[in-house]
TORRO-373087 format. One record per residue (C-alpha): residue number from 1; residue in one letter; x, y, z. Coordinates in Angstrom, 3 decimals. Layout:
% TORRO-373087
> NUM_a_X_Y_Z
...
This chain:
% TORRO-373087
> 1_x_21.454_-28.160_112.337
> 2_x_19.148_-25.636_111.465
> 3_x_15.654_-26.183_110.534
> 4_x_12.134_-25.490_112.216
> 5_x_10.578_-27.619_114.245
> 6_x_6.745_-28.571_113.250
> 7_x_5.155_-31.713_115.083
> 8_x_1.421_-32.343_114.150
> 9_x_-1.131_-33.668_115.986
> 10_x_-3.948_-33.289_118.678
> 11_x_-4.661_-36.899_120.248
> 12_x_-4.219_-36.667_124.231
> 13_x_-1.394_-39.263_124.421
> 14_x_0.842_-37.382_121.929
> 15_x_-0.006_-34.117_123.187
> 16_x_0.812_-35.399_126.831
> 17_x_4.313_-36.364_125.635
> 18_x_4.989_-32.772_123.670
> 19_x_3.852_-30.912_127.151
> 20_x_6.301_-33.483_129.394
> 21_x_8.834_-32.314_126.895
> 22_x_7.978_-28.399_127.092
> 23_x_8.385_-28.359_130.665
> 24_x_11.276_-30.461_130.603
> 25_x_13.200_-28.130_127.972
> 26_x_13.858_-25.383_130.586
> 27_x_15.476_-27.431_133.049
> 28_x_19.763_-27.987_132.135
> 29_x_19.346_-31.924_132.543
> 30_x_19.617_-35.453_130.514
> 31_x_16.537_-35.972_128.645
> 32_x_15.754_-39.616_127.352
> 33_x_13.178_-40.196_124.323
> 34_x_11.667_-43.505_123.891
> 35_x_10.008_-44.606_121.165
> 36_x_9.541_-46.696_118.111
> 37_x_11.191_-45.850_114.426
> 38_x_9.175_-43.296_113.051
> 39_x_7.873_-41.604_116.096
> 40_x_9.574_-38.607_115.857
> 41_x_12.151_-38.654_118.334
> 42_x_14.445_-36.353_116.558
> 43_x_11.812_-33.806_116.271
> 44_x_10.978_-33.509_120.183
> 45_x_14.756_-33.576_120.631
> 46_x_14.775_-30.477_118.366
> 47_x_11.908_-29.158_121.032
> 48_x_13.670_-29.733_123.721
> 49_x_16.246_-27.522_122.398
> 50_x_14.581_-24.578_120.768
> 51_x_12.508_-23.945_123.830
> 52_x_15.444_-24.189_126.287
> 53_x_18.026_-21.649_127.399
> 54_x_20.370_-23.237_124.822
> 55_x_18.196_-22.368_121.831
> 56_x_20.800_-19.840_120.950
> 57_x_23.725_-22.570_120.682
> 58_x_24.648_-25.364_118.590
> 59_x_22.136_-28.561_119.008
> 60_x_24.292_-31.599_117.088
> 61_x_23.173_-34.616_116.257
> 62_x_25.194_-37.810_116.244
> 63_x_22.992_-41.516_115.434
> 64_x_25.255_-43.980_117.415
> 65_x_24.173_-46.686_115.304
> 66_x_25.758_-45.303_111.797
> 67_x_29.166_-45.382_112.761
> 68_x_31.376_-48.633_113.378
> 69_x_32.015_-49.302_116.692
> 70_x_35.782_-48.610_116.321
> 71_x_34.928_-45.002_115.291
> 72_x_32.162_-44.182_117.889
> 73_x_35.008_-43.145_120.000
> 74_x_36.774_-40.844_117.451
> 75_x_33.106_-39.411_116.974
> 76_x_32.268_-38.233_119.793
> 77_x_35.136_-37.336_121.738
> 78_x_37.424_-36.393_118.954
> 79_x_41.039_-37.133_118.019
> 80_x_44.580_-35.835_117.741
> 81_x_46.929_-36.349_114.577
> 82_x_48.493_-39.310_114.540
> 83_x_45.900_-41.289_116.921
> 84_x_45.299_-43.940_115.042
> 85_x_46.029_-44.832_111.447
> 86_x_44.561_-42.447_108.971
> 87_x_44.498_-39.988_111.737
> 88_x_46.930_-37.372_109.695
> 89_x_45.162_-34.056_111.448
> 90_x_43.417_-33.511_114.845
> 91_x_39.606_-32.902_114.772
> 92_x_37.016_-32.046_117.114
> 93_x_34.408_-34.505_118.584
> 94_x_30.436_-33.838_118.845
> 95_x_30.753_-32.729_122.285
> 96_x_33.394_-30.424_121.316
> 97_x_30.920_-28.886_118.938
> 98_x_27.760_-28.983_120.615
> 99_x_30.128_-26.637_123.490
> 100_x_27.194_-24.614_125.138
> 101_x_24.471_-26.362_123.077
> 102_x_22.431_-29.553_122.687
> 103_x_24.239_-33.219_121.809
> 104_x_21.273_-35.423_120.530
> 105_x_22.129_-38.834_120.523
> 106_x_20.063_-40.903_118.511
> 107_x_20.488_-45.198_118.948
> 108_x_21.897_-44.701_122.329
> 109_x_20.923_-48.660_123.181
> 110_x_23.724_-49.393_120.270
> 111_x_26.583_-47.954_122.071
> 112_x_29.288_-50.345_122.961
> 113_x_30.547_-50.711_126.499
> 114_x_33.594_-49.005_126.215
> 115_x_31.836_-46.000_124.612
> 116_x_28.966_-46.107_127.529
> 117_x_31.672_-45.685_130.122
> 118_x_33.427_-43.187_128.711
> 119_x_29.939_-41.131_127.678
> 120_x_29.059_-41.663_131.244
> 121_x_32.814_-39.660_132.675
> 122_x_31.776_-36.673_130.256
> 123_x_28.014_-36.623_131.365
> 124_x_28.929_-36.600_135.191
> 125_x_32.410_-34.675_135.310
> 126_x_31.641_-32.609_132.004
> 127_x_35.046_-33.863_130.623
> 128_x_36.171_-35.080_127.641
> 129_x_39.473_-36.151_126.275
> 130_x_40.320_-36.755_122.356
> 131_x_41.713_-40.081_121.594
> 132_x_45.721_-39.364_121.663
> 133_x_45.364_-36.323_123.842
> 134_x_46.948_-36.970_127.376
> 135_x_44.394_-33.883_129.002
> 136_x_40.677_-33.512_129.177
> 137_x_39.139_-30.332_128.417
> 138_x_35.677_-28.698_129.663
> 139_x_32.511_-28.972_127.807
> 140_x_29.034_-27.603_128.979
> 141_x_26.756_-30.004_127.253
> 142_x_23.431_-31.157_127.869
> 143_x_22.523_-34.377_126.779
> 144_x_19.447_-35.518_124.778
> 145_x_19.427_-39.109_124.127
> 146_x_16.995_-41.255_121.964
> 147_x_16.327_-45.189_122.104
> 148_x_13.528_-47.857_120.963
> 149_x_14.833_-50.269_123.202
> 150_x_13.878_-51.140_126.943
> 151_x_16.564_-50.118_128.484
> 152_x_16.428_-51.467_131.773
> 153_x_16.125_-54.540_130.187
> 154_x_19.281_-54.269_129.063
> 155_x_20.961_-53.447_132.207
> 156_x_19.198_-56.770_133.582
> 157_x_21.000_-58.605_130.619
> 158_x_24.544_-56.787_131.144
> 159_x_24.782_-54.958_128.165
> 160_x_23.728_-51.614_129.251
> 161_x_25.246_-49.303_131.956
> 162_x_22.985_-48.760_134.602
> 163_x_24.841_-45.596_136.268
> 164_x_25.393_-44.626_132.653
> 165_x_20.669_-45.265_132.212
> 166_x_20.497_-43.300_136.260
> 167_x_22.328_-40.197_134.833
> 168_x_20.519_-39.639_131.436
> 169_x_17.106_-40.692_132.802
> 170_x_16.361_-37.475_134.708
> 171_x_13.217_-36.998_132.381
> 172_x_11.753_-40.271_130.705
> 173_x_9.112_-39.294_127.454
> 174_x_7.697_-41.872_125.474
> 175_x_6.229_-41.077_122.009
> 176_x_3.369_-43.298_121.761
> 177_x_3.056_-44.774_118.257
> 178_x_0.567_-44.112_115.525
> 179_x_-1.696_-46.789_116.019
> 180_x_-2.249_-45.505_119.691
> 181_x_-2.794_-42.002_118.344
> 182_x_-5.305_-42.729_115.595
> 183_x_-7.274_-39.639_115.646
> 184_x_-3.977_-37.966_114.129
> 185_x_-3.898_-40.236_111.041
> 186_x_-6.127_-38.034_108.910
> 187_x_-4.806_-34.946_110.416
> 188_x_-1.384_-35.800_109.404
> 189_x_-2.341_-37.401_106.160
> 190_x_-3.832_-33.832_106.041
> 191_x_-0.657_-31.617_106.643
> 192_x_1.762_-33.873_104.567
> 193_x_-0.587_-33.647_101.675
> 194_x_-1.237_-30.160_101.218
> 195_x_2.871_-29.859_101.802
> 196_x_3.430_-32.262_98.674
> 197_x_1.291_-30.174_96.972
> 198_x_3.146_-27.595_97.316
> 199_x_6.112_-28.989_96.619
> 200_x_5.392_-30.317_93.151
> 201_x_3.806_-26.965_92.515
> 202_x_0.079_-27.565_92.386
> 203_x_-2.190_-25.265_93.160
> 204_x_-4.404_-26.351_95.680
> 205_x_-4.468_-30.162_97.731
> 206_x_-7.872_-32.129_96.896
> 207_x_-8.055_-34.283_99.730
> 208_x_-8.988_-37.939_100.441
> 209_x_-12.065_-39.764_99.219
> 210_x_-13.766_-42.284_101.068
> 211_x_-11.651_-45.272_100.072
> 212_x_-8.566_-43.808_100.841
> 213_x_-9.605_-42.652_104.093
> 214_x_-10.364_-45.839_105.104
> 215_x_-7.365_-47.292_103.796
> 216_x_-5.409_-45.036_106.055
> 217_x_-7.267_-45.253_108.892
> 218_x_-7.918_-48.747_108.646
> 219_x_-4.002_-49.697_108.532
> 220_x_-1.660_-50.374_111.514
> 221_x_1.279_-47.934_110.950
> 222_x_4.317_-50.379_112.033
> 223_x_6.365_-47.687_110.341
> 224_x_4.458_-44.814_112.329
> 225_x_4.593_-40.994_110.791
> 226_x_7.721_-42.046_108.829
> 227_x_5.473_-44.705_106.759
> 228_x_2.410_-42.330_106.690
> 229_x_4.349_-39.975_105.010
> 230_x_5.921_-41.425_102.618
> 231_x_2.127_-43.144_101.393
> 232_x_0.650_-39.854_101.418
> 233_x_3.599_-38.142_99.987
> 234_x_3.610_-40.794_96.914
> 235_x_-0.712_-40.676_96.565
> 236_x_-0.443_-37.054_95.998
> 237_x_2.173_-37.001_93.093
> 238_x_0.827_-39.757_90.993
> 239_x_-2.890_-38.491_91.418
> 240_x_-3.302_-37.248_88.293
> 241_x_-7.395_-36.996_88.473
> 242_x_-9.722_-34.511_88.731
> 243_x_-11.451_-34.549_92.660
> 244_x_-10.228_-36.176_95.609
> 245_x_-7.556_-38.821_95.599
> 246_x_-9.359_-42.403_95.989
> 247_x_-6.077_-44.567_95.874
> 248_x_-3.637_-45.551_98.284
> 249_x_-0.941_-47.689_97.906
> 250_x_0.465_-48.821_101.381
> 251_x_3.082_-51.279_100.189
> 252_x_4.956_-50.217_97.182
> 253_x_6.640_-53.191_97.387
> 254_x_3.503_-55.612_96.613
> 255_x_3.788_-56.352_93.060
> 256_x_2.804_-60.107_91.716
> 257_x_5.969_-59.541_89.286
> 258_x_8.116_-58.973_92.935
> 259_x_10.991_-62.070_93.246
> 260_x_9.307_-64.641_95.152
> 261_x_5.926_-63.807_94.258
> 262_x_3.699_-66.581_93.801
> 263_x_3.405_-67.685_90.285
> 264_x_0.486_-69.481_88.390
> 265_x_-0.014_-70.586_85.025
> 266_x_0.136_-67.912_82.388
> 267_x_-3.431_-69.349_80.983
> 268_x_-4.702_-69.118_84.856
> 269_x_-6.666_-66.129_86.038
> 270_x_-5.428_-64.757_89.492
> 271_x_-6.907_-66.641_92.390
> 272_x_-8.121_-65.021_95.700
> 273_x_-7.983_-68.341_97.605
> 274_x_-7.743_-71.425_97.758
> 275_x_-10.523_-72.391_99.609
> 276_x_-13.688_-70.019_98.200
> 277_x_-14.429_-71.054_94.518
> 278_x_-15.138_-68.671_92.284
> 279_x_-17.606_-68.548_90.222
> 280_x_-17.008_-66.612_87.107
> 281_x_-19.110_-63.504_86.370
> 282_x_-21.796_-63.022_84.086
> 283_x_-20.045_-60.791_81.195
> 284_x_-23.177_-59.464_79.027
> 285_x_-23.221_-55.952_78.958
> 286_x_-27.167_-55.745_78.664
> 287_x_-26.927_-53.542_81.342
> 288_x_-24.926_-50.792_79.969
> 289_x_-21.236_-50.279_79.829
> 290_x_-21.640_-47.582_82.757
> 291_x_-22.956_-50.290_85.032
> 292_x_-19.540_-51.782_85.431
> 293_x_-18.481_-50.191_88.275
> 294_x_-22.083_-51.371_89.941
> 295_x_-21.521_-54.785_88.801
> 296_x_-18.072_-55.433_89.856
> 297_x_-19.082_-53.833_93.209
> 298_x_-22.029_-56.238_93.551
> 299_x_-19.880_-59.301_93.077
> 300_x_-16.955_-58.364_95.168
> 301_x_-19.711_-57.613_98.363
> 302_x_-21.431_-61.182_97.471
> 303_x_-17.797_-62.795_97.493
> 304_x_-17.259_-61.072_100.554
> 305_x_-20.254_-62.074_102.393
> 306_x_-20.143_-65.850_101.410
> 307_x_-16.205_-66.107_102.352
> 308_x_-17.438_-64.959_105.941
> 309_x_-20.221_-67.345_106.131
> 310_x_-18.180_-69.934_105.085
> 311_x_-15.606_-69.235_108.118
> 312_x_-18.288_-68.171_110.565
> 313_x_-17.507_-64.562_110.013
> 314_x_-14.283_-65.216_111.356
> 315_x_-12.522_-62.447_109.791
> 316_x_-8.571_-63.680_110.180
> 317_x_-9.844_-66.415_108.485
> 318_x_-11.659_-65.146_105.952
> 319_x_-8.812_-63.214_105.152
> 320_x_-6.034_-65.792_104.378
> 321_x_-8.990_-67.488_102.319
> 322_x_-9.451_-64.727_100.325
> 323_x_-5.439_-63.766_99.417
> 324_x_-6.058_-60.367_101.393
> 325_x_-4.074_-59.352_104.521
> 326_x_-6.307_-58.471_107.707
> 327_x_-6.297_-54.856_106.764
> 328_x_-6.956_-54.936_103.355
> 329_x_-10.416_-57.466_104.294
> 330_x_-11.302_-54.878_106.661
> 331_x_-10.830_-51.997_104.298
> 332_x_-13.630_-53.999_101.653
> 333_x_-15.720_-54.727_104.287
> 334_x_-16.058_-51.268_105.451
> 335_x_-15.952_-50.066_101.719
> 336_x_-19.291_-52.420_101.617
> 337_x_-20.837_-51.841_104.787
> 338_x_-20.235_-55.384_106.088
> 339_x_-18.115_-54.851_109.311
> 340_x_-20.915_-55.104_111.668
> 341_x_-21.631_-58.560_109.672
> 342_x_-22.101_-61.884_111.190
């Protein structure tokens, strides 16, 4: 794999876990990465590689979890014709190929047992033997491996190898997610729009306005940089406006024509709970057609405020009242100045 490795950000908790992994890239042993989906393990696995003595050398990448079980074996260690059914011509395993390089393996916690015991003979004796093959051969491998499971946990429950957790575990980094980095948000929001921009061939990137700013910053991240990519990525290529892009869509899923979506009356106008009436708005345009956005403003902030007094500016509440998910109430009431209410 051959590709350069850029990671973004300047919070102290991420940059802690890039410098544990630049001092840990020098020395020739077992690195594990911890971390949710969307961290990006993979990329500090591709650190840990370009800045070590291996950078020269193959760094291969096998996710344990994308393979059947019953091939895991065949995957890693390799095979000789006539192994197994199908097997019609021997072929090399991953550790055969990452000879003198880097193995990543991505998933580790998905390993079977029978896979963990034999991973653990190659990491300690440096051995490997393809399935059908009656002698090992030597392999100088180092090991990265990458999990989002507790491990030791695991080994407590008897479904993990702990000599096989002792011998990969000589260095320990944990990404922290994106909702304990949030002073990256923007900045990556930032560096994955201009690079859209690019990429679709526009000539310059025009940045976030106010309501999309807070609708990034005011959102979770359960997906991490994975999910903040892909919402910045698709913001920048259906902005089609002049100045800086105002809307965000954080679930492109959330459609009220979706299966299973909630369904009223074709006659019935949309309702944004079931416990604040509604009153309707006043509709004569005395005021000018160019008031509209004014008007519609003003009646969303008085909605707002008299859900929350209504719920004793419980905001969870106020919320589920109002059809909105936590986020999305918090987004309006910063968009309206009302987060210090109540």
């Amino acid at each position: 794999m051959q590709r350069t490795t850029q990671v973004v950000g300047q919070s102290s908790a991420f940059l802690d876990s890039l410098e544990r992994a630049s001092r840990a890239a020098a020395l020739d042993r077992p690195v594990l990465v911890i971390g949710e989906r969307g961290t990006g393990k993979e990329l500090v696995a591709e650190r840990l590689h370009r800045l070590s003595p291996r950078w020269d050398q193959p760094l291969v990448v096998m996710n344990c979890a994308a393979l059947p079980e019953t091939l895991i074996e065949a995957e890693l260690f390799g095979h000789e014709a006539g192994a197994f059914t199908g097997a019609t011509k021997a072929r090399a395993g991953r550790f055969e190929e990452a000879d003198g390089g880097t193995l990543f393996l991505d998933e580790l916690g998905t390993l079977s047992m029978a896979a963990q015991e034999r991973l653990l003979r190659a990491v300690e004796y440096g051995e490997v033997t393809r399935i059908g093959a009656s002698r090992p051969m030597r392999v100088d491998v180092r090991i990265v491996a990458a999990t989002n499971e507790h491990l030791p946990e695991r080994v407590e429950k008897g479904t993990f190898r702990a000599d096989l957790l002792d011998r990969l575990s000589f260095e320990v980094i944990t990404l922290p997610p994106l909702r304990a980095r949030s002073g990256d948000i923007l900045v990556l929001a930032d560096f994955f729009g201009r690079r859209m921009s690019s990429e679709i061939g526009r000539d310059r990137f025009p940045g976030f306005g106010v309501h999309a700013t807070d609708a990034l910053t005011d959102y979770s991240w359960p997906g991490n940089v994975r999910e903040l990519r892909n919402v910045v990525e698709r913001a920048v290529y259906r902005w089609d406006r002049p100045g800086p892009i105002d809307e965000i869509e954080i679930d492109p899923f959330a459609s009220p024509h979706r299966p299973g979506a909630a369904r009223g009356k074709p006659s019935e106008p949309p309702r944004s709970g079931s416990n604040v009436p509604i009153e309707e708005p006043v509709v004569a345009c005395e005021e000018g057609p160019s008031d509209f956005k004014a008007r519609v403003a003003r009646f969303e902030r008085e909605l707002l405020t008299k859900c929350l007094a209504e719920h004793r500016y419980n905001q969870r509440q106020a919320a589920a009242a109002l059809g909105l998910s936590y986020d999305q109430l918090r987004h309006a009431l910063r968009r309206h100045g009302l987060l210090g209410a109540g």
